[in-house]
N, C-alpha and C positions, 0 to 999 in steps of 0.2 A: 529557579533563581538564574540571573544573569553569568553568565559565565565569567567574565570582567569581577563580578561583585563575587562570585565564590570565589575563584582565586586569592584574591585580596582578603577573605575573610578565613580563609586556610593558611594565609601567607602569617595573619596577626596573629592567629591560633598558634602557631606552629613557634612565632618567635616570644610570643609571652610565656612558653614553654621551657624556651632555650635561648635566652637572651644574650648570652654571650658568643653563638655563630660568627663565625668571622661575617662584614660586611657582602664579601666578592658570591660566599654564600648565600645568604641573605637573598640575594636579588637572582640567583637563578631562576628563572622564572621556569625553562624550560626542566628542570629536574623536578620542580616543585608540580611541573605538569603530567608529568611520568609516573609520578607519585600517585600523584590523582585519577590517573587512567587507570591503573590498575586496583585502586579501591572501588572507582567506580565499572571495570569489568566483576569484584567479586558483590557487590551489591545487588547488580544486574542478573548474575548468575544465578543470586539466591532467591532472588524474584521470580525467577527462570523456576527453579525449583519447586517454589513452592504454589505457582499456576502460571504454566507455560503464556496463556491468551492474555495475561496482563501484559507481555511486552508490547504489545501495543499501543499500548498507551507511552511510551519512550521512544517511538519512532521518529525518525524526520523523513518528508518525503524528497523526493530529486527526479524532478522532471527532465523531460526531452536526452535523458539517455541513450545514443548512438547504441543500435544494432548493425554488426558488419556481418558479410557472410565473405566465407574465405574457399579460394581454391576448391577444397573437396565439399564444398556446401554446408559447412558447419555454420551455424551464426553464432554469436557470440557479444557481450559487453563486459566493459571494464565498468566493476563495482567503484560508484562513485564517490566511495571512500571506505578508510576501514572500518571493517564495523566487527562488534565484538561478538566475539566467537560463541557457540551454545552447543551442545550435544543430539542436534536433533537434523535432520533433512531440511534444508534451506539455510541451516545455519542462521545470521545476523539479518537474512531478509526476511522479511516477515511478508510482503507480497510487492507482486511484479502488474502492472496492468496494462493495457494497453486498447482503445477505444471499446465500444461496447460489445459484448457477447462473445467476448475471448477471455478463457482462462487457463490462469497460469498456474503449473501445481509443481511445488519442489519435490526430486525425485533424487532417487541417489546413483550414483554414474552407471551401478550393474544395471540398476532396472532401466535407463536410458539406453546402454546397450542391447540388453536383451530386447525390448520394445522396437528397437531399429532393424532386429531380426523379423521380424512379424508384420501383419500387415494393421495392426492398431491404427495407424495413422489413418489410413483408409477410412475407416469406420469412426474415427472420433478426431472432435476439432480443440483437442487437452493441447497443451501447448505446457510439456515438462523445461523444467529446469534445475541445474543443479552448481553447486558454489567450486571451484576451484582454485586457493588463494585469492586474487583479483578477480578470478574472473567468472563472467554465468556464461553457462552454454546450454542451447538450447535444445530441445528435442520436438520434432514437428513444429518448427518455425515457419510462422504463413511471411514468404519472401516479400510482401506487400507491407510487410511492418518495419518502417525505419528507425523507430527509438520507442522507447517505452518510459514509463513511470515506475519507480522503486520506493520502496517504503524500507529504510533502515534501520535497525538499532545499530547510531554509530559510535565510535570509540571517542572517549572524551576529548582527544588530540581533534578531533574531524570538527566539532560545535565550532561556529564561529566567532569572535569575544562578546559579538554582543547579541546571541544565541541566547531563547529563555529555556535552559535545561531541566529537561524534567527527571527527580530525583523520587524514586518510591515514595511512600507514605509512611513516617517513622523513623526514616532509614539517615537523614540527613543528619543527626547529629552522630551515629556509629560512623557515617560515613567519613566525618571529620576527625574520629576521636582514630578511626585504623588509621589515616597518615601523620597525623602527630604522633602515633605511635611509631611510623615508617621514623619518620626524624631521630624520635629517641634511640634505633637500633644502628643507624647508619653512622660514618664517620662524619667529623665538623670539617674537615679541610675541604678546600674548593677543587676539583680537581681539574686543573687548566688542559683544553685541546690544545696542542703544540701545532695539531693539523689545521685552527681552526682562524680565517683573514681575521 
């Protein structure tokens, strides 16, 4: 579904529910998105749950991702956007590529350390990586690689409006019926940023 078109059909759900919302409410758009992000990180989660290698089918990719290498030889990129979190090595990427016969394997920081102790690198042309907040870092990074391709499961805020979002199989009406629940436990008042032009 369109991102534009779920919005708007979460937005009618939620107010034929609760018709009397003040207006200023009503039209948040950005809290009504907040909302949505986090039913959509527990729907994902439980997908996650119930067979990991389905996340890929929720992925969006993002090409020509900037690799830098810094001072002590680390390379590194900025994840190019958020993406929702999972309990597993790699976290929210599901894979990294970069031209042919290079592969990329999520690793978790001890095992990138210890491996940097040893001469693995030597002998194998694996190309680890591992998630920290924003950012991947790499392990045996071939210096001749300036950007890579990402494949993400990203956080509903990251889709762009008019992004065709892919939603589990089933899940699309649970998924509307937890934020109309979110509305019913929350307060009606708008609550205005005094910080905000």
């Amino acid at each position: 579904m369109i991102k534009n078109q779920l919005i708007a059909l979460i937005r009618s759900k939620v107010l034929d529910e609760r018709p009397n919302l003040n207006n200023l409410y009503q039209e948040d758009e950005r809290r009504l998105e907040l909302d949505i992000d986090a039913a959509f990180n527990t729907i994902y989660y439980q997908t996650f749950k119930k067979s990991p290698y389905n996340l890929d089918r929720y992925v969006k990719t993002f090409t020509g991702i900037p690799v830098t290498e810094d001072t002590n030889g680390i390379f590194t990129s900025i994840l190019p956007c958020r993406v929702i979190q999972f309990p597993t090595v790699g976290d929210g990427v599901r894979a990294i590529k970069s031209g042919p016969g290079l592969r990329f394997v999520p690793m978790k920081r001890d095992d990138m350390e210890m491996m940097a102790a040893t001469e693995t690198a030597i002998v194998s042309s694996m190309i680890g990586y591992c998630i920290s907040s924003n950012i991947v870092t790499y392990y045996n990074m071939d210096s001749a690689i300036s950007s890579v391709t990402m494949d993400v499961v990203p956080a509903f805020q990251a889709w762009l409006k008019t992004d065709d979002i892919p939603i589990p199989a089933g899940q699309d009406e649970i998924l509307i019926d937890m934020i109309v629940r979110n509305f019913h436990i929350k307060p009606t008042e708008h609550l205005d940023n005094l910080n905000e032009v």
